[in-house]
DOTORZA-724112 format. One record per residue (C-alpha): residue number from 1; y, x, z; chain; residue in three letters. Coordinates in steps of 0.1 Angstrom, whole numbers. Layout:
BEGIN
+-----+-------+-------+-------+---+-----+
|   k |     y |     x |     z | c |   r |
+-----+-------+-------+-------+---+-----+
| NUM |     Y |     X |     Z | A | Ala |
...
+-----+-------+-------+-------+---+-----+
END
This chain:
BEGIN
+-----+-------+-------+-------+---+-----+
|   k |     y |     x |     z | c |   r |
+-----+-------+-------+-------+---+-----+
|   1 |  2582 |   235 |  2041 | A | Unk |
|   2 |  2605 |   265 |  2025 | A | Unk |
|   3 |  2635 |   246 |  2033 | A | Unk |
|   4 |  2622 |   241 |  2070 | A | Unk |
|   5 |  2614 |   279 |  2074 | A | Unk |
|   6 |  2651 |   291 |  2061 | A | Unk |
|   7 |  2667 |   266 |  2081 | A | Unk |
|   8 |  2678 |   241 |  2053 | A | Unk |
|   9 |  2676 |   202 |  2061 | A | Unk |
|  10 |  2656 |   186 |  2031 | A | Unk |
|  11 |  2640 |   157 |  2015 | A | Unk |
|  12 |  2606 |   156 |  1993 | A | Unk |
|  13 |  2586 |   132 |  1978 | A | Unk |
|  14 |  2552 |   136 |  1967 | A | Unk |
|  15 |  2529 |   118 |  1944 | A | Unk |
|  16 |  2495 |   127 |  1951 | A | Unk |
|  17 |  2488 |   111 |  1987 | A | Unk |
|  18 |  2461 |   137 |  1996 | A | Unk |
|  19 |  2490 |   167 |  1989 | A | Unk |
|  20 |  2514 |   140 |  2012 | A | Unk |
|  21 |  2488 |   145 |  2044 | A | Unk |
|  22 |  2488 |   183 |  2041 | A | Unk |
|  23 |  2522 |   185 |  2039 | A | Unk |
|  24 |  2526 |   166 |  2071 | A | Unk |
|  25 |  2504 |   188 |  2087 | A | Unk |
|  26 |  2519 |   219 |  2079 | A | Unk |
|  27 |  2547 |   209 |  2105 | A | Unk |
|  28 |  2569 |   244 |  2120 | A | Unk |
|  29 |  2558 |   229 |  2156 | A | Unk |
|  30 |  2524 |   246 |  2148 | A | Unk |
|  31 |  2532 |   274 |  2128 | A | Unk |
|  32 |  2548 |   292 |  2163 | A | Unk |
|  33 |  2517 |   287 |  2179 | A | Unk |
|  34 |  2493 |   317 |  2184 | A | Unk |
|  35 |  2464 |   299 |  2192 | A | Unk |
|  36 |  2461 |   278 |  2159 | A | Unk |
|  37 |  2433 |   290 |  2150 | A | Unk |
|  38 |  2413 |   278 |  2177 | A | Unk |
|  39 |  2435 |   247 |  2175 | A | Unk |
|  40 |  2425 |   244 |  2142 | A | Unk |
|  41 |  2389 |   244 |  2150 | A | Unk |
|  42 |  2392 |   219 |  2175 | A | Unk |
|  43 |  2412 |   193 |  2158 | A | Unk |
|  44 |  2383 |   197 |  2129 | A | Unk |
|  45 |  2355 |   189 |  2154 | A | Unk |
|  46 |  2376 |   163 |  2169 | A | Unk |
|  47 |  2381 |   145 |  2141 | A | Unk |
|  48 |  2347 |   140 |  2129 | A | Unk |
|  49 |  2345 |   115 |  2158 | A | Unk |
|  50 |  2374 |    91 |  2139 | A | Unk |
|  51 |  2361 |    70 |  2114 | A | Unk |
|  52 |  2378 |    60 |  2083 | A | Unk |
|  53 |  2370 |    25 |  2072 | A | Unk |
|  54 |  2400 |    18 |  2049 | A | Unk |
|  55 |  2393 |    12 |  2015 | A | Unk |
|  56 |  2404 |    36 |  1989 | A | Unk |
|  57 |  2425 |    19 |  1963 | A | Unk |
|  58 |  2421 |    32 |  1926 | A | Unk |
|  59 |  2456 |    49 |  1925 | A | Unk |
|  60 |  2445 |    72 |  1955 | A | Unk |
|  61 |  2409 |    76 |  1939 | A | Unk |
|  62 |  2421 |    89 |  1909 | A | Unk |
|  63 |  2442 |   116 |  1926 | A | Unk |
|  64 |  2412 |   125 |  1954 | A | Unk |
|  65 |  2382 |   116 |  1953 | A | Unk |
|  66 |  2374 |    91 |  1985 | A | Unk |
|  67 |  2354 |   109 |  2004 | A | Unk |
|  68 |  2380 |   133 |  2009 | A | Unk |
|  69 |  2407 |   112 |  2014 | A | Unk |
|  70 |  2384 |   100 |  2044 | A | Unk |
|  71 |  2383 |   134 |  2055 | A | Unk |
|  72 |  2419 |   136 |  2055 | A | Unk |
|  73 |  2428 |   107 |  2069 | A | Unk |
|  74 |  2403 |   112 |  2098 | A | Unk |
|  75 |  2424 |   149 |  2103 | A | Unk |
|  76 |  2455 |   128 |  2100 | A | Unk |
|  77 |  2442 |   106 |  2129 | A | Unk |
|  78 |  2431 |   137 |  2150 | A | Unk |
|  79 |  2469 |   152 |  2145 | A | Unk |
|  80 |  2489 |   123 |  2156 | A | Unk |
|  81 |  2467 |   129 |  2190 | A | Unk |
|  82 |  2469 |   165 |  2195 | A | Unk |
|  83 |  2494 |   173 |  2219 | A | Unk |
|  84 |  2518 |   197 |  2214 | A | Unk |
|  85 |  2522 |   228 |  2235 | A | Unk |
+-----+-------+-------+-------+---+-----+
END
């Protein structure tokens, strides 16, 4: 995300897969907008119409517990919908 902001093409890799979601979300397409708050608040009430029915393996477990990595990955689902302005 720095490297974004000051212009700088990069590469990362992240181990925890919970911190890997988050960082997708924090994409610059959204930071510009001035309504994300609102945005915010409905991609959050969107999204706890998703389900999440995948099965948590033990390497994620032990990173998250699985109940939030449901959470996330229901968020996830809601962001690949959410058109962009």
């Amino acid at each position: 995300m720095v490297a974004q902001q000051r212009g700088c093409l990069a590469v990362g890799n992240e181990l925890n897969p919970a911190m890997a979601i988050m960082a997708r979300a924090k994409d610059q397409t959204l930071s510009n907008r001035a309504d994300l708050e609102d945005l915010a608040r409905e991609v959050v009430r969107r999204a706890r119409r998703h389900s999440f029915d995948g099965k948590v393996n033990k390497h994620v477990a032990s990173w998250i517990p699985p109940t939030a990595f449901a959470d996330l990955k229901r968020l996830q689902a809601e962001l690949c919908v959410t058109p962009e302005p």
